[in-house]
Every structure is written in C-alpha cells, then in structure tokens.
Z-matrix of the N, CA and C atoms (Angstrom, degrees):
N
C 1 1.440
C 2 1.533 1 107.80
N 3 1.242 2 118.15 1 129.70
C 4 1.603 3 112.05 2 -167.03
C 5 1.871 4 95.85 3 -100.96
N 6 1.293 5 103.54 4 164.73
C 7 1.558 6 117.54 5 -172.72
C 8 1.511 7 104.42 6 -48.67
N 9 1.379 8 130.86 7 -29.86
C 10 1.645 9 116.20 8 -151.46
C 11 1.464 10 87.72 9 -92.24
N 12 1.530 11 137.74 10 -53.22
C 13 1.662 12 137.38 11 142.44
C 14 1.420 13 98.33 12 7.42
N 15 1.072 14 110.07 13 -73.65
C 16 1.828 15 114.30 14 -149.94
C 17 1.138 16 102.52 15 -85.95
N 18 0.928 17 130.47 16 -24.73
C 19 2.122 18 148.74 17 -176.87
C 20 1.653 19 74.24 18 -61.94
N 21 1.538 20 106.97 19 -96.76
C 22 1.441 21 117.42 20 -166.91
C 23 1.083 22 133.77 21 -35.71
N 24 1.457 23 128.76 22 -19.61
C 25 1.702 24 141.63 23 162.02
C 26 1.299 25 105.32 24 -66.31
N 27 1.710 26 117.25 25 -40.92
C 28 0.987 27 101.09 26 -161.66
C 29 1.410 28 125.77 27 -89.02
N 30 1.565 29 95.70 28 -32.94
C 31 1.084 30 101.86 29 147.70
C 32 1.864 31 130.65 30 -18.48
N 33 1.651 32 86.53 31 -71.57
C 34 1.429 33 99.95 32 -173.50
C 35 1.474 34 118.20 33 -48.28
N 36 1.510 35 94.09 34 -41.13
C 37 1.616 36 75.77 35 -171.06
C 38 1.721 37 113.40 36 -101.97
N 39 1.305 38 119.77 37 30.80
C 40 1.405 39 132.51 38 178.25
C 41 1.746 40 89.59 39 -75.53
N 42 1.758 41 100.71 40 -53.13
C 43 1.839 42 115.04 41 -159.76
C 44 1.038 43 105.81 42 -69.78
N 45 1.522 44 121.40 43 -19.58
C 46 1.898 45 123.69 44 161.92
C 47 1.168 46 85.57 45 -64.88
N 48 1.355 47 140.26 46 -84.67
C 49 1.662 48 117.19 47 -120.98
C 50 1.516 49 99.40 48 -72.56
N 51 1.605 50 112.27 49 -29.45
C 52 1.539 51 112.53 50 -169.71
C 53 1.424 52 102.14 51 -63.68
N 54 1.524 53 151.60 52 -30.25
C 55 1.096 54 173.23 53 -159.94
C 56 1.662 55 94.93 54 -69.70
N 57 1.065 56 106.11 55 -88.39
C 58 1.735 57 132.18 56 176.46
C 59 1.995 58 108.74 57 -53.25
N 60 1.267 59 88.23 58 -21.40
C 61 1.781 60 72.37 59 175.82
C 62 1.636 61 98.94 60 -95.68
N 63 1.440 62 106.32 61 -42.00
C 64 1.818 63 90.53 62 157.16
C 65 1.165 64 143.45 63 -38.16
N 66 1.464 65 109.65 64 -52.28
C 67 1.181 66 96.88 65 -157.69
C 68 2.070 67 92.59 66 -100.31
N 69 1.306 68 119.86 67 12.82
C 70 1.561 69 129.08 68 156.22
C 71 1.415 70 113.41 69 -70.41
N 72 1.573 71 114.85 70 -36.28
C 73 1.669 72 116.13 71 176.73
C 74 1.476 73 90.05 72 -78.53
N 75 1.173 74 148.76 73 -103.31
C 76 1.373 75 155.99 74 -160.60
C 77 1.705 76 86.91 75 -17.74
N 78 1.032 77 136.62 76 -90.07
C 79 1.498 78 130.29 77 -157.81
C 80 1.332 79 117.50 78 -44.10
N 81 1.488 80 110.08 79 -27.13
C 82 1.380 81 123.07 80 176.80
C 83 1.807 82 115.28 81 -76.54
N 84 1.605 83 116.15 82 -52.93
C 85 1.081 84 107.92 83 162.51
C 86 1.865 85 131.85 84 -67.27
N 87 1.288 86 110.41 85 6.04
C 88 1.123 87 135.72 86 179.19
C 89 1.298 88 118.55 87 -91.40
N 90 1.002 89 124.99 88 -31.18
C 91 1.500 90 141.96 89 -174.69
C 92 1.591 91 99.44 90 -115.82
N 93 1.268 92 139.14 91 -9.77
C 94 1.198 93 142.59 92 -159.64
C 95 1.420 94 109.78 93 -100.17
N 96 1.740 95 111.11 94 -43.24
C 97 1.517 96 142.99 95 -169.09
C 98 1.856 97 92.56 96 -27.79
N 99 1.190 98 97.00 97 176.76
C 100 1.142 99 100.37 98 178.61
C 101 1.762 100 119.83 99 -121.14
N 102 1.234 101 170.19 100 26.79
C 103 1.137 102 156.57 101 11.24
C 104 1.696 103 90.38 102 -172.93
N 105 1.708 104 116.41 103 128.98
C 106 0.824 105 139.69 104 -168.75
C 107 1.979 106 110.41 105 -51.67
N 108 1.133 107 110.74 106 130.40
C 109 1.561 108 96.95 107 -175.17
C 110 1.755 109 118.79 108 -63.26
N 111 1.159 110 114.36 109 157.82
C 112 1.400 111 98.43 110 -163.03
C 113 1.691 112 78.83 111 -146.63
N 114 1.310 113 106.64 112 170.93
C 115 1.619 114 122.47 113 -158.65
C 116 1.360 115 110.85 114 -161.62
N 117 1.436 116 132.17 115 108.32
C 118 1.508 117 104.66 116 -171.16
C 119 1.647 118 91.59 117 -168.27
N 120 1.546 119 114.37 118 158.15
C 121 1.399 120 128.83 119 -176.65
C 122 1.668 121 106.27 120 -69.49
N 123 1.479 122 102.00 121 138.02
C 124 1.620 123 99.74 122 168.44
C 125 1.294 124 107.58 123 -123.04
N 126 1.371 125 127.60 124 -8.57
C 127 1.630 126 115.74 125 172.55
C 128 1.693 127 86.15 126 -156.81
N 129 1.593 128 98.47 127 143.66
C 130 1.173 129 122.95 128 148.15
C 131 1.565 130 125.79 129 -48.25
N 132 1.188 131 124.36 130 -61.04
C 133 1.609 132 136.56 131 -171.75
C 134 1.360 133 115.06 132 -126.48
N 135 1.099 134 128.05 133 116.49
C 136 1.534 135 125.59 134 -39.79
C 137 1.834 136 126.20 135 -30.03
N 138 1.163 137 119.60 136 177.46
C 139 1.713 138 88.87 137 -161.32
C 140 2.360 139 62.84 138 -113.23
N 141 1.499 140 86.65 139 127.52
C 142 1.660 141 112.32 140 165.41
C 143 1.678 142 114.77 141 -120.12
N 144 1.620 143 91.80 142 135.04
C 145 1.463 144 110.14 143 -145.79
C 146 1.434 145 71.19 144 -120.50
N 147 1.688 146 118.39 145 143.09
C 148 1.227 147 123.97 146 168.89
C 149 1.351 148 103.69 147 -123.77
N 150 1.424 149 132.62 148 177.33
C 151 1.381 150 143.69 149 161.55
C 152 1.301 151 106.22 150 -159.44
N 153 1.990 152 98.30 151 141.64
C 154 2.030 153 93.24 152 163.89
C 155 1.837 154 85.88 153 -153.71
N 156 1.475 155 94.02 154 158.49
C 157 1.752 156 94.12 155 -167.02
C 158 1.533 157 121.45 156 132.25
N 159 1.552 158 103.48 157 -20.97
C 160 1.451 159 130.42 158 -147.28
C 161 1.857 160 93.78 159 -98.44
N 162 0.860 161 112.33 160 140.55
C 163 1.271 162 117.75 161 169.44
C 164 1.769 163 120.05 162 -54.99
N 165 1.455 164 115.76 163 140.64
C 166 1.208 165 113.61 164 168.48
C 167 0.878 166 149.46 165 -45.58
N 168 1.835 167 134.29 166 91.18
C 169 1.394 168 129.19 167 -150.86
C 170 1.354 169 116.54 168 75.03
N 171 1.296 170 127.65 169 35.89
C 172 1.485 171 129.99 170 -160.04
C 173 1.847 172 105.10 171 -100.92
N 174 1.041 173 129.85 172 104.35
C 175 1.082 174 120.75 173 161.89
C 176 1.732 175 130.37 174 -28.37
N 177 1.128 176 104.38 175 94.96
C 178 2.404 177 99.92 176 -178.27
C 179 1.462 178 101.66 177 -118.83
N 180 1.579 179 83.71 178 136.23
C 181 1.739 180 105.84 179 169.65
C 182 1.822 181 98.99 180 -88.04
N 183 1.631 182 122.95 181 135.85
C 184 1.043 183 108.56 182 -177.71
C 185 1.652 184 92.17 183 -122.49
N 186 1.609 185 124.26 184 158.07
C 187 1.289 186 119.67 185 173.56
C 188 1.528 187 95.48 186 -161.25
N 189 1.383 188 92.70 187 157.36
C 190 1.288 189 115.69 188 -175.19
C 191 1.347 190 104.82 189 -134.68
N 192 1.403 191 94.70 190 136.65
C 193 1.723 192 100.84 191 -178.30
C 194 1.942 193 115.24 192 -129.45
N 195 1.210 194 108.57 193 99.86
C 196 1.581 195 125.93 194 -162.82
C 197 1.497 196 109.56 195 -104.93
N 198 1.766 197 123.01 196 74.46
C 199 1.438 198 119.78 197 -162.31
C 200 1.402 199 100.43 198 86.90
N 201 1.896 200 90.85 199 -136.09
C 202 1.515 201 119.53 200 178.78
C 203 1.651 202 110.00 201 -77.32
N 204 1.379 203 110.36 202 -33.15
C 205 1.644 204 117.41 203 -170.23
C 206 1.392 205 105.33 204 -76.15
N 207 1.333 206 103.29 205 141.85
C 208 1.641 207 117.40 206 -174.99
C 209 1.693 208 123.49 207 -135.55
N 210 1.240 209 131.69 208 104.04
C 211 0.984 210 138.74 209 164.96
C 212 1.329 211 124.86 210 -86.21
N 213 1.812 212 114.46 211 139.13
C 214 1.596 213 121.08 212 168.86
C 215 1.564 214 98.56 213 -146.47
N 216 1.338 215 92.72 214 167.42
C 217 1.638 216 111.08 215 -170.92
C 218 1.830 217 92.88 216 177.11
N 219 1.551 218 102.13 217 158.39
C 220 1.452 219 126.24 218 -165.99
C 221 1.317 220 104.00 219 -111.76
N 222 1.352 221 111.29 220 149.33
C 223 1.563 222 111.68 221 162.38
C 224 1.183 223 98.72 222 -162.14
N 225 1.607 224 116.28 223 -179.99
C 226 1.606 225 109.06 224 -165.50
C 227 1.941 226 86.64 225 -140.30
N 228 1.581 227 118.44 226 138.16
C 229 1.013 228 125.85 227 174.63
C 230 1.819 229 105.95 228 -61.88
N 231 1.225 230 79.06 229 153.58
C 232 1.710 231 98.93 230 -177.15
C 233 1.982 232 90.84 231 -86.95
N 234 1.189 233 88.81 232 175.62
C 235 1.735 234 115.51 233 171.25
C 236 1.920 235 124.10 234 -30.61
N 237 1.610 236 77.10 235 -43.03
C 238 1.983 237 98.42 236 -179.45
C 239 1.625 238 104.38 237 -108.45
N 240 1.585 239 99.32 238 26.09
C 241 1.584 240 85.78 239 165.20
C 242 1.798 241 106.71 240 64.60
N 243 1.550 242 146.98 241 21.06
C 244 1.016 243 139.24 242 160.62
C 245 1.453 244 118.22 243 -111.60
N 246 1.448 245 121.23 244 149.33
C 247 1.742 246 110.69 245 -178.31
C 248 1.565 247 93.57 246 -147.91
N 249 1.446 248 121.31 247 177.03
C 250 1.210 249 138.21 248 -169.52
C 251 1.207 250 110.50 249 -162.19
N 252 1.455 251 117.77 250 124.44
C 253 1.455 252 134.77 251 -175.76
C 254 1.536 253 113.98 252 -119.21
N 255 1.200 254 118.81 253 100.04
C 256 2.090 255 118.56 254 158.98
C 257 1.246 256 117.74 255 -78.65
N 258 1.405 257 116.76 256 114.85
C 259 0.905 258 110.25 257 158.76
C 260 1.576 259 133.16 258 -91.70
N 261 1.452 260 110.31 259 105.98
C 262 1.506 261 117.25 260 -137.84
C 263 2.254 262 86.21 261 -68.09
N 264 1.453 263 109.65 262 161.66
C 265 1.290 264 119.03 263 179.16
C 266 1.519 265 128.00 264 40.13
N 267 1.382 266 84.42 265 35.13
C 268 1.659 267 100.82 266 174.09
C 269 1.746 268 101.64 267 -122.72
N 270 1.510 269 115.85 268 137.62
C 271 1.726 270 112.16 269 156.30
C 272 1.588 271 110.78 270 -130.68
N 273 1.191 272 105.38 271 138.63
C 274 1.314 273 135.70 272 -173.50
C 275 1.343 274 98.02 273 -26.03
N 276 1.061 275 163.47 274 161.19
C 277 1.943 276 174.35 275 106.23
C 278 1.632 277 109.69 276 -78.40
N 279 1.264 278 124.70 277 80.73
C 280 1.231 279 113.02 278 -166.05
C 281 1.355 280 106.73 279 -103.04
N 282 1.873 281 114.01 280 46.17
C 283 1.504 282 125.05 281 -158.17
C 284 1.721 283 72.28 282 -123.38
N 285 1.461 284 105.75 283 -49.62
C 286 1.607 285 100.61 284 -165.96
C 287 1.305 286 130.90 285 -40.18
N 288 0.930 287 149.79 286 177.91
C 289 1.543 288 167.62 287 -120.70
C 290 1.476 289 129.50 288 136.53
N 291 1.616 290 104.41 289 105.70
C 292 1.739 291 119.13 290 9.07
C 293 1.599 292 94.43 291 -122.33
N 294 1.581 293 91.65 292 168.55
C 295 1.564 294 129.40 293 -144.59
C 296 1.186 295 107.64 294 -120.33
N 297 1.386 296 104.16 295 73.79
C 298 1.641 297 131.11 296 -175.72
C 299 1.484 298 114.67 297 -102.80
N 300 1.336 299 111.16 298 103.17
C 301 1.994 300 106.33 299 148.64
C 302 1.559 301 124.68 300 -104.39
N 303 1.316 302 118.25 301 142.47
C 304 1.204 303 107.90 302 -152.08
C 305 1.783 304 88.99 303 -147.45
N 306 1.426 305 112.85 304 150.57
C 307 1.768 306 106.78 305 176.80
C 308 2.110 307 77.78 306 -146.23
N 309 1.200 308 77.67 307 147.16
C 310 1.507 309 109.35 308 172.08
C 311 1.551 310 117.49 309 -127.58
N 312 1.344 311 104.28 310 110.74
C 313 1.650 312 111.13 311 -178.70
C 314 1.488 313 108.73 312 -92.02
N 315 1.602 314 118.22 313 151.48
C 316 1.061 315 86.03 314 175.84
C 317 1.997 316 121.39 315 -107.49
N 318 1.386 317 102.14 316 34.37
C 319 1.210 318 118.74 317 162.78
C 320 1.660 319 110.65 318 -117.66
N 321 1.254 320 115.12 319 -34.85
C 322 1.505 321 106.46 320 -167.53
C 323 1.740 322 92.09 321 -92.69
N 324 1.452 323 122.62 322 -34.20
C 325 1.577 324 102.50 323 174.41
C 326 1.768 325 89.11 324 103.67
N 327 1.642 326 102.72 325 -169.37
C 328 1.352 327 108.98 326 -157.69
C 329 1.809 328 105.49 327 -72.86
N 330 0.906 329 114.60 328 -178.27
C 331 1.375 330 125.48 329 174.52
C 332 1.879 331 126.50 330 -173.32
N 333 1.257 332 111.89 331 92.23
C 334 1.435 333 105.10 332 -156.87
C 335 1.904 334 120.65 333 -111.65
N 336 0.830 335 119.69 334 157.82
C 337 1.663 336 119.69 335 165.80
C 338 1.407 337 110.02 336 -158.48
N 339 1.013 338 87.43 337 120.98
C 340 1.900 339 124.75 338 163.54
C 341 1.694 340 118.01 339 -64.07
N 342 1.436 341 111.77 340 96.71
C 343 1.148 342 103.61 341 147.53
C 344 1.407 343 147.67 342 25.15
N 345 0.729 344 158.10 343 129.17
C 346 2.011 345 133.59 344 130.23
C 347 1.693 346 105.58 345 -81.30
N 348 0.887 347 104.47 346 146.61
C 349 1.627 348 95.07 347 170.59
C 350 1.241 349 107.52 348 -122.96
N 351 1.554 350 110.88 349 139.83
C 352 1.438 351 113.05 350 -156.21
C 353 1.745 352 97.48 351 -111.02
N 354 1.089 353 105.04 352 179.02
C 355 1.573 354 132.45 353 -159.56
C 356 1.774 355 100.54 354 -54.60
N 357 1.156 356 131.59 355 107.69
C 358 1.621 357 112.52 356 174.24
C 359 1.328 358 104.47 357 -123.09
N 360 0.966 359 116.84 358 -173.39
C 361 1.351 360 120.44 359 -166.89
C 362 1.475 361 105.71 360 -101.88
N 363 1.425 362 139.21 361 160.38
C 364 1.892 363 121.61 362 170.86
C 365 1.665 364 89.57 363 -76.93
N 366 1.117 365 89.47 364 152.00
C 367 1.143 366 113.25 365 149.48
C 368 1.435 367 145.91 366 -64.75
C-alpha cells in the first residue's frame, strides 16, 4: 500500500469521526436547550395551575386573577423545573374578566397566560 493510499484513508476516516462528533454536539445542545417557561390551567375544579420551565427548586408565587377575586399560593419547582398548585374550593369562572394566571419565580421572574374568555350569557 503506498503512502498517498494510507494518507487518503486516513484522511477519510479523520472527516468521519469529525462529522459524527459534530453532529453528536449539535444533538446534544439540541436536546439540552432550555425550554421557555410556560404557565397554564390543568383543571377547572379545583382550579390547578401547572408550570414547567422554571428553574430547579426555584421558589414561585402563583396567582390567579378571576374578575375582582384573586388567588395566590407558593410552591417550589421540582428537579425539572415543573410545580403544581390547587387551589382547594375554588372553580374556574371563565366568564370573568380578566382571566389571568401568572407564577413568579424568583430566578426565572414573571411568567403569565391569559385566558380566552368564552361566550356567557349577561347576567
């Protein structure tokens, strides 16, 4: 096998591994990213407030704002940054205005979602 043979293999297979260790970092920082905090209702009755996004073990103020009536309560993110708040003897009013849940970390900061408010009848 003469030198330019062996040059060229080796070549070759240097540009594989460099190839595959690329595109192993890219998949890695890809899957690694960190995912925008998000905040949002999971049950009407009791009205359950979820969050994930939040830093690990992060202390959050969570509140809900239904009209004039206003609820808060604390919880602290788990490991993956997610937490869950009931607010026991409360149900959802999705007539009210306005129809705010909101969690405040105190590393990630505010984080809010609005409602839709759907069709009700006057009163």
């Amino acid at each position: 096998m003469s030198f330019r043979q062996t040059y060229r293999q080796a070549l070759i297979a240097t540009t594989a591994q460099l190839a595959a260790t690329a595109v192993a970092i890219s998949l890695a920082l890809v899957a690694g990213a960190a995912q925008p905090p998000v905040v949002r209702v999971a049950a009407d009755t009791p009205v359950t407030v979820v969050g994930s996004g939040f830093r690990e073990h992060e202390p959050v103020r969570v509140t809900i704002v239904m009209g004039t009536r206003r609820f808060a309560d604390a919880a602290v993110a788990s490991a993956a940054g997610e937490f869950s708040v009931r607010f026991a003897g409360t149900r959802l009013d999705r007539c009210a205005t306005p129809l705010v849940v909101s969690a405040r970390g105190e590393q990630t900061g505010p984080v809010t979602a609005t409602l839709p408010q759907r069709e009700c009848a006057a009163p």
